[in-house]
N, C-alpha and C positions, 0 to 999 in steps of 0.2 A: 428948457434951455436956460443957461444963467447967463447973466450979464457979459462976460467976459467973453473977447469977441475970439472965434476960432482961428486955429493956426490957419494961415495962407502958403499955395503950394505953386509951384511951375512947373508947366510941360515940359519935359524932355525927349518924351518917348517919338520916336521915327513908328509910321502906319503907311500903309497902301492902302488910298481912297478914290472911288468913286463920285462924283457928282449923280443922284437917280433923277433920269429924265422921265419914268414910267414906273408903276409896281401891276404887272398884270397876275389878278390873284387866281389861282388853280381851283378850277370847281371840283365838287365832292367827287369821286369815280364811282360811288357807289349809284347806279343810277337809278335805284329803288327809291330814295329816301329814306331809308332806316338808318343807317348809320349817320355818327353828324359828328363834326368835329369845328373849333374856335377858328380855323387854319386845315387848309390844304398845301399851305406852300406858294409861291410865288418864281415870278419871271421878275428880275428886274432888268429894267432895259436901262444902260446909260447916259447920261445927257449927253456926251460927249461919243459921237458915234464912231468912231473909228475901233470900241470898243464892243464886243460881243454883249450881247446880251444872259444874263447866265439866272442859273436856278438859286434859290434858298429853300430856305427847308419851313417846315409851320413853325416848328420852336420859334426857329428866328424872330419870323414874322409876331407871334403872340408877344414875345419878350421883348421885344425893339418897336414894334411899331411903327416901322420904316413909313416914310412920305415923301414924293415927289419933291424934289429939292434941295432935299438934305443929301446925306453920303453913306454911304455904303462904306465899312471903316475894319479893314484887316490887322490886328495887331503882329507885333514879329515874332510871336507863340504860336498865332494863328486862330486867335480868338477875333470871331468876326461879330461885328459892333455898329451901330446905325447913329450920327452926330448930325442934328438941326445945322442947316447950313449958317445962322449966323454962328452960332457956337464954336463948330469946326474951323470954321474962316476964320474968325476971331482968336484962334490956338494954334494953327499950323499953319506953315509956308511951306511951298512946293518946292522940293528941296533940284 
């Protein structure tokens, strides 16, 4: 990295976010043990319970690393995305 300090950016982009009050992770179905995977997939429940609770997928879960607290984070493509709650909070208002 060189001295020269990097361009700075602002948020623009509109997302539908969740608050996760829960991440219940999906056991293996394989009930042998031979098969194994990083991720079965997940239930997250929301903190905000007026809200269903709904499934993600292993990818997700491996690639995001979602945690009780943070947000569950849809973009308007539909690329779905996990932001540490101060971070989130810290970049978006609820419009």
């Amino acid at each position: 990295m060189t001295e020269q300090e990097m361009p700075r950016y602002q948020c623009h982009k509109k997302v539908r976010a969740l608050k996760i009050g829960s991440i219940e992770h999906k056991p293996n179905p394989d009930q042998s043990g031979k098969t194994g995977s990083s991720s079965y997939g997940a239930i997250i429940h929301p903190d905000d319970k007026k809200y269903a609770a709904f499934d993600v997928s292993a990818e997700y879960i491996c690639k995001h690393r979602p945690m009780s607290g943070g947000y569950y984070v849809v973009y308007e493509d539909g690329y779905e995305s996990y932001s540490p709650a101060e971070v989130f909070e810290s970049g978006y208002s609820k419009l």
